[in-house]
C-alpha positions in Angstrom: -15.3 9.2 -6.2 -14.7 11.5 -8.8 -13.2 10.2 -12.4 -11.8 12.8 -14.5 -9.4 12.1 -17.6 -9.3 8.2 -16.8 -8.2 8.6 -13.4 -10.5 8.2 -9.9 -10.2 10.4 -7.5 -11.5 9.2 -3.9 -13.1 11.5 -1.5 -9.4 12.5 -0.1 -8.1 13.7 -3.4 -11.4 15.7 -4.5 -10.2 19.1 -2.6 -6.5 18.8 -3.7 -7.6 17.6 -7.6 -10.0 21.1 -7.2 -7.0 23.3 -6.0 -4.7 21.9 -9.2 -7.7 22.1 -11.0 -7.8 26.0 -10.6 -4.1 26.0 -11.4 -3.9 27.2 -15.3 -0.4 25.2 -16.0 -2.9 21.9 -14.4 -5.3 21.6 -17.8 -1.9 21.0 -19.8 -0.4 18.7 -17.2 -1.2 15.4 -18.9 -1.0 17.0 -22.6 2.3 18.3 -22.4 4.1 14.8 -20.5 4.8 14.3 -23.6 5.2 16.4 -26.8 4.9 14.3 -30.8 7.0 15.5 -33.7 6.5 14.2 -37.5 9.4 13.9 -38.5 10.1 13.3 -42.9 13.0 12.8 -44.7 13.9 15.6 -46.8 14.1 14.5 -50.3 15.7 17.5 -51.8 18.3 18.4 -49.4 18.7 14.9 -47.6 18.3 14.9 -44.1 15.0 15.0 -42.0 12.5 17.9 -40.6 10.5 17.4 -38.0 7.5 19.4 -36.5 5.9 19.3 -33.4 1.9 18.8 -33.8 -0.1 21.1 -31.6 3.5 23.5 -31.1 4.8 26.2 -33.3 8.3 24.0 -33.3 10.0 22.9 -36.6 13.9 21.8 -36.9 15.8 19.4 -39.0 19.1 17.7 -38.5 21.3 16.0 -41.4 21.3 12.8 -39.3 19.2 11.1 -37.3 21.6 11.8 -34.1 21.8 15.4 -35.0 18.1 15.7 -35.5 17.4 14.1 -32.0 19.9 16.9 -30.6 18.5 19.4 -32.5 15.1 18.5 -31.7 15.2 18.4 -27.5 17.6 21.8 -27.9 14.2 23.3 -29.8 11.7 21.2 -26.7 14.5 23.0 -24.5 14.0 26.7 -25.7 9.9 26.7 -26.6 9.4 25.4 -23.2 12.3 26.9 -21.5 11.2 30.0 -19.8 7.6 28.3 -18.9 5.8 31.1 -20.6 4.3 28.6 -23.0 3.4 25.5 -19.9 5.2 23.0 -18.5 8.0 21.3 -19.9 7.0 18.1 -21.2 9.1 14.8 -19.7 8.8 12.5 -22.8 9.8 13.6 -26.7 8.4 11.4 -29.6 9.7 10.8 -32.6 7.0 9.9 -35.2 8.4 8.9 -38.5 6.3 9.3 -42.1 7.3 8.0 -45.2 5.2 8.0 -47.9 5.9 5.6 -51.1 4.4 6.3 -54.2 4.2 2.9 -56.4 2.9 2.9 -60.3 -0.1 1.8 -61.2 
């Protein structure tokens, strides 16, 4: 059995996980299921921003609906013509809010 990223292989998989393997677009298979965006509220203009870790992608939306919208059309068009890998099945939204208290 081979294990590789958490998973075993048996002795039936090893030559087809080898031909993927080779495949360029296979080393980002399990990366890109599923691409993460911080998204912040934007406390001068209102509304939120949200950036993709690990992806030149950045949009905002006044609301959270249009954000979400806004958000898979940029997932859509970065990933869109495959140049960049494989379109990923699964968007998260990661909220951050910082609070700043007095001491």
């Amino acid at each position: 059995m081979i294990k590789k990223r958490g998973r075993v292989f048996g002795k039936a998989c090893i030559g087809s996980y080898r031909r993927l393997a080779s495949l360029p677009e296979f080393g980002n298979f399990y990366a890109m299921s599923e691409i993460i965006f911080e998204v912040v509220e934007d406390e001068v203009e209102g509304g939120y921003v949200a950036t993709a870790l690990g992806h030149a992608i950045v949009t905002e939306g006044g609301t959270l609906e249009e954000l979400r919208s806004m958000v898979r059309d940029a997932v859509q068009c970065h990933f869109g013509d495959g140049s960049v890998g494989l379109m990923p099945k699964v968007i998260r939204l990661h909220f951050v809010r910082d609070e700043v208290l007095a001491a």
